[in-house]
C-alpha positions in Angstrom: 75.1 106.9 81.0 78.2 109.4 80.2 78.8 112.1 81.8 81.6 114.0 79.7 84.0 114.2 82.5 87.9 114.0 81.3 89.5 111.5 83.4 93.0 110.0 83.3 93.5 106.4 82.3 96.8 103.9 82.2 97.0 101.8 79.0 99.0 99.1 80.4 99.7 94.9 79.5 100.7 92.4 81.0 103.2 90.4 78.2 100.5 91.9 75.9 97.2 91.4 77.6 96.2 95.0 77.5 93.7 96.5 79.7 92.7 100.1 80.3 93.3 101.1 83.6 91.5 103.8 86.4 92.3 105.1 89.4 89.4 105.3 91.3 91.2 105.6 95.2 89.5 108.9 95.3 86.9 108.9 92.3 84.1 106.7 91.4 82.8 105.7 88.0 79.4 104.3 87.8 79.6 103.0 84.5 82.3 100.6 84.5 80.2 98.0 81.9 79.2 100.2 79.1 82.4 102.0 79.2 84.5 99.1 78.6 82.3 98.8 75.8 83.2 102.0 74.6 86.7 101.9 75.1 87.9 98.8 74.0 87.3 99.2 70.6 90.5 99.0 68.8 89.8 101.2 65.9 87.0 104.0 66.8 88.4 104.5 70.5 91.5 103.5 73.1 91.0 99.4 72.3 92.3 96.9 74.8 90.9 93.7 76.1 88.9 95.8 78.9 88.9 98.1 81.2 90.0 97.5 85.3 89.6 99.9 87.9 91.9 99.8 91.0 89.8 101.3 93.7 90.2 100.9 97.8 89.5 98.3 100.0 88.5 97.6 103.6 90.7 93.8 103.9 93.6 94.8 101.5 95.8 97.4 100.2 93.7 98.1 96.9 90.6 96.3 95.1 90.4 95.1 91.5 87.1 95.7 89.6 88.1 94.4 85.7 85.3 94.6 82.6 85.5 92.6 79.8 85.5 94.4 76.6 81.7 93.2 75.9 81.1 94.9 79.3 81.1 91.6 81.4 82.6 91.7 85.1 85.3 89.0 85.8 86.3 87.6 88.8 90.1 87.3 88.4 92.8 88.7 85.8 96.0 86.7 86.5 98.0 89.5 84.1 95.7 92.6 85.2 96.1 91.8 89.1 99.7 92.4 88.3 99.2 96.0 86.1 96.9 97.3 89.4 100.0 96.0 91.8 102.2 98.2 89.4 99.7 101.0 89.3 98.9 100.9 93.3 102.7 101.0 94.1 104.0 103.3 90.9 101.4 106.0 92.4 102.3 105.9 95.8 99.6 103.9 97.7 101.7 101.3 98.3 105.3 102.1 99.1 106.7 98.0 99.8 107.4 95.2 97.7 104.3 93.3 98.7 100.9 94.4 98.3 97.9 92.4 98.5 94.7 93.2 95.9 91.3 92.4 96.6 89.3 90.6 93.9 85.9 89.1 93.3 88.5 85.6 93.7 89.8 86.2 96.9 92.9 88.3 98.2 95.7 88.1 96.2 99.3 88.4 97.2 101.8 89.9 95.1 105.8 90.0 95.6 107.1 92.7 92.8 110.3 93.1 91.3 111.6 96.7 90.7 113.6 98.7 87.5 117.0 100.7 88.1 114.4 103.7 88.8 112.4 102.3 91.3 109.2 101.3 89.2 107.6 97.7 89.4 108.6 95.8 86.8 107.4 92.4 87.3 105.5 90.7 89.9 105.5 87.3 91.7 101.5 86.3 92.1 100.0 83.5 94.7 96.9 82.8 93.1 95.6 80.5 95.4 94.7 76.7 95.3 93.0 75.6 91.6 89.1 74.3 92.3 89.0 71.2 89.8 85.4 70.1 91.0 83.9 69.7 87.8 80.1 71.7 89.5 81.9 74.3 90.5 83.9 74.9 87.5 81.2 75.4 87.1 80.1 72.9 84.4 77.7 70.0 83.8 80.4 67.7 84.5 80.5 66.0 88.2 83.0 64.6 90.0 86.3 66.0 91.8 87.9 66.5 88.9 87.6 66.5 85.0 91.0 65.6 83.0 90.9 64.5 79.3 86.9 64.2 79.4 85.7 64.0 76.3 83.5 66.7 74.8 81.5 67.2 71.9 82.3 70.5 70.2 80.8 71.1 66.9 80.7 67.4 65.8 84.5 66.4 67.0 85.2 65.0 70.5 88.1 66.8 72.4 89.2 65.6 75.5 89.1 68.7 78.1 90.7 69.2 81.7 88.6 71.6 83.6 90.0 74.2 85.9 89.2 77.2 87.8 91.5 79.6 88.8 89.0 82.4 90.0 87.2 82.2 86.1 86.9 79.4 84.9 89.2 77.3 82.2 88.6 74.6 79.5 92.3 73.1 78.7 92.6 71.1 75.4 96.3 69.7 74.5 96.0 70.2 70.5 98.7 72.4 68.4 97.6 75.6 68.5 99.1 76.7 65.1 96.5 74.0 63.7 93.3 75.5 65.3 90.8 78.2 63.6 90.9 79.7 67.2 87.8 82.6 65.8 85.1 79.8 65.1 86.2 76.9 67.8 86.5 79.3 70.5 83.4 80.8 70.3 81.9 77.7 70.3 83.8 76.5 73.7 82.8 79.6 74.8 79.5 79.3 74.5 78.8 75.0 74.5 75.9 74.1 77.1 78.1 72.2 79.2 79.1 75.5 81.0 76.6 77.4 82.4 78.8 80.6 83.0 80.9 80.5 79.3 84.1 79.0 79.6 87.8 80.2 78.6 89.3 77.5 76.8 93.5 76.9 75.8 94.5 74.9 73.3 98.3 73.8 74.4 101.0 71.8 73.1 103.5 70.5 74.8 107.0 71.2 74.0 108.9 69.4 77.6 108.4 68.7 81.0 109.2 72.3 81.4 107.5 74.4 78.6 104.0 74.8 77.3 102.7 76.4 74.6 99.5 78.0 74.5 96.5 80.2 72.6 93.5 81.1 74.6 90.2 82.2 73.3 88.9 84.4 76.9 84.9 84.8 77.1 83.9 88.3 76.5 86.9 89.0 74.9 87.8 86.6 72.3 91.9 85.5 71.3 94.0 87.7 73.5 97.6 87.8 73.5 97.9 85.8 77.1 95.8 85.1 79.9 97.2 85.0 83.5 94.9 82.7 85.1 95.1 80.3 81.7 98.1 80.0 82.2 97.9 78.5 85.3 94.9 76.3 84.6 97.4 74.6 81.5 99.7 73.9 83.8 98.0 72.5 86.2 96.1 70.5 83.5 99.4 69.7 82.3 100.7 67.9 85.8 97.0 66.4 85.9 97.6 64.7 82.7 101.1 64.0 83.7 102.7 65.9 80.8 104.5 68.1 83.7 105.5 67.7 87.1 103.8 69.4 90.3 106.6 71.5 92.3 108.4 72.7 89.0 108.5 76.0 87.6 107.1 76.0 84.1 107.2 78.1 81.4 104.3 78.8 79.3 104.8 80.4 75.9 102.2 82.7 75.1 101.4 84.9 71.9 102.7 88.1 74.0 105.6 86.3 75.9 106.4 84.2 78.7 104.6 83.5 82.2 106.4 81.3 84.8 103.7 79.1 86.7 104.4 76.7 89.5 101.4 74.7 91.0 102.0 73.1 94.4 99.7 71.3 96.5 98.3 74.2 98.4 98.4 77.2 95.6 99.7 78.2 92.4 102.4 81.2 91.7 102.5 83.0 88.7 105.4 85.3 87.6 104.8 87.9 84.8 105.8 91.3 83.9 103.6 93.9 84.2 103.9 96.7 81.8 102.7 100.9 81.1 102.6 101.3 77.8 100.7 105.0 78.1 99.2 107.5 80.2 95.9 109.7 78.7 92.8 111.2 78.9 89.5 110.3 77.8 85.8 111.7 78.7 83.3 109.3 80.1 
């Protein structure tokens, strides 16, 4: 249900994974599914790869509520916990470099970066230790973890590293350039092995310290990057010892860089976070 109220929203990205954004501090909106429905479409309305609210919280200093664009919530946004950071702080409710967001994953911990004027411009991320259970992915593989398990995807066996970095991720190391991204990931997505849908990347290798990667997101389809896959290659990556744990690696996405290290207790992700536009819409 609408209401045709004019409300403000923040187009913003993170290295091109573009979200539309509400302040809801002071304001509630009780339709957050259907109207990323509605406003994600890229030709008849705003279009982005969702819509996230940053709204308060009781255990941190802002919450993170983000919608898919078929109207689905997710847990975690590695690239939209960044944007709400930026928002939070560029709008006065958080006046420090570090500001923690609460998300359906946990609390999140963010160390930003600022611009000659004073506005965030990129932001250091602890996103917490990487689950690689294979039930809790969750999938129908068992055991404490799942690296280069083979899978059965429309008649060709891949071999898949599963990890969850708040949503969960399917890595494959095959050249992205050489994939039909549109028909394979849908069928990722969707394979009865995971329960939930699954987010799969399909990564090449370039060096000890690069990665590059395409990611087909449930809900969403191919977006330009994806925060959380990000980290999940890498630490497929060091799982399948084409990286090493400790190091700073760069992942080369279709909308730019993301710096990932995993350690043994978490993982950090560096990005920037981006406003690309400020309007008004009804809902």
């Amino acid at each position: 249900m609408f209401y045709n109220v004019a409300m403000k929203f923040y187009k913003m990205h993170g290295i091109g994974n573009d979200y539309i954004y509400f302040d809801c501090m002071k304001s509630e909106i009780k339709n957050p599914e259907e109207l990323a429905v509605k406003l994600s479409d890229r030709h008849f309305s705003i279009g982005g790869d969702g819509v996230i609210l940053l709204c308060r919280s009781e255990v941190a200093d802002c919450r993170m509520r983000m919608f898919n664009a078929d109207g689905s919530e997710g847990k975690m946004c590695g690239n939209g916990v960044r944007c709400v950071g930026k928002l939070a702080h560029d709008l006065g409710y958080v006046d420090r470099n570090i500001c923690t967001v609460e998300t359906l994953s946990g609390i999140k911990t963010l160390e930003f970066t600022f611009d000659k004027l004073g506005k965030v411009q990129s932001a250091k991320v602890d996103m917490g230790a990487a689950v690689l259970d294979g039930e809790k992915i969750p999938s129908s593989f068992k055991g404490e973890s799942v690296v280069n398990a083979p899978l059965d995807v429309d008649g060709k066996k891949y071999g898949i590293t599963l990890v969850s970095m708040g949503n969960p991720h399917c890595v494959v190391f095959e050249d992205p350039d050489g994939i039909d991204i549109f028909n394979i990931g849908k069928k990722f997505e969707n394979h009865p092995a995971f329960p939930e849908r699954i987010n799969t990347e399909f990564v090449k290798v370039i060096n000890r310290r690069e990665l590059k990667m395409r990611v087909w997101e449930r809900g969403s389809g191919e977006t330009l990057a994806c925060g959380t896959g990000a980290c999940a290659t890498v630490v497929a990556a060091c799982l399948n010892g084409f990286c090493d744990k400790g190091e700073e690696i760069t992942v080369h996405l279709l909308g730019g860089d993301l710096k990932i290290t995993y350690t043994d207790k978490t993982v950090y992700m560096e990005g920037g976070a981006t406003l690309a536009f400020v309007g008004e819409t009804e809902i």
